[in-house]
C-alpha positions as CSV (number, residue, x, y, z in Angstrom):
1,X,87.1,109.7,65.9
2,X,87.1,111.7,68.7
3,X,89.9,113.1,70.6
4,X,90.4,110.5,73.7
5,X,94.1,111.8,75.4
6,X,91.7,114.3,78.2
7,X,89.5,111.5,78.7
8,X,89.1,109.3,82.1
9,X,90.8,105.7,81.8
10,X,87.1,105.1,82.7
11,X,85.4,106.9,79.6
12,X,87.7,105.5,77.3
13,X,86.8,102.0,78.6
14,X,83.0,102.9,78.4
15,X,84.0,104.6,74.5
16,X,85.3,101.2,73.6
17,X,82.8,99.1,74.7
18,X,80.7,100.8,72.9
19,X,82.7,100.7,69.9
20,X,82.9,97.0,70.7
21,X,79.2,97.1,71.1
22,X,78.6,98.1,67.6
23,X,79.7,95.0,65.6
24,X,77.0,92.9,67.3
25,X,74.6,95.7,66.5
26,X,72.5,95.7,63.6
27,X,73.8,99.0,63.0
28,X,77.0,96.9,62.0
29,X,78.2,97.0,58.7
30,X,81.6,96.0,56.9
31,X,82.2,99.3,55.4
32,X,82.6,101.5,58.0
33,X,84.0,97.9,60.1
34,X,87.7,98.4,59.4
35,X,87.4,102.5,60.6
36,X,85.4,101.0,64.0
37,X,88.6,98.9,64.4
38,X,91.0,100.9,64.1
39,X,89.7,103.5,66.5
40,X,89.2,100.6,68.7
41,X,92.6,99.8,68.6
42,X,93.8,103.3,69.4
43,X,91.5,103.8,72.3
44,X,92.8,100.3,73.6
45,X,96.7,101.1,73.6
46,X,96.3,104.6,74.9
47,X,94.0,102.6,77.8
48,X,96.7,100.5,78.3
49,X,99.3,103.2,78.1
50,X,97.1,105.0,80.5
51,X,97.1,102.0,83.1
52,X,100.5,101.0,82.8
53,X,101.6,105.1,83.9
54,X,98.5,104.7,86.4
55,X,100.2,101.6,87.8
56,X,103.9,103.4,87.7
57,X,102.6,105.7,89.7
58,X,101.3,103.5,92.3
59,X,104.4,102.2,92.6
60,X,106.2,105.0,93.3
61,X,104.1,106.1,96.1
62,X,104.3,102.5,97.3
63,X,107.6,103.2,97.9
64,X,107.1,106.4,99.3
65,X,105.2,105.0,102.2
66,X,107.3,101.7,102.7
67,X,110.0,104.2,103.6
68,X,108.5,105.6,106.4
């Protein structure tokens, strides 16, 4: 697994669908299935940590402006 925290919210997004991807492929197989998972499931909390400080920040220029 490759290291994701540098990465673009949109490169993660494009890394997990194609992790996603990969269990309708044929390349698909139930050994290495549990490993695809789990880095699937990393990459889609540190997306959603990534959006949720994304949208934080937003916010606080939101305010910014509103106050002028």
């Amino acid at each position: 697994m490759t290291k994701n925290n540098d990465s673009t919210i949109q490169e993660k997004i494009t890394t997990l669908d194609a992790l996603v991807a990969w269990f309708d492929s044929d390349d698909f197989t139930l050994e290495i299935a549990l490993d695809k998972f789990k880095e699937a499931e990393t990459l889609a909390e540190e997306i959603e940590r990534n959006l949720s400080s994304l949208k934080n920040d937003i916010e606080v220029v939101k305010q910014k402006f509103d106050q002028v």
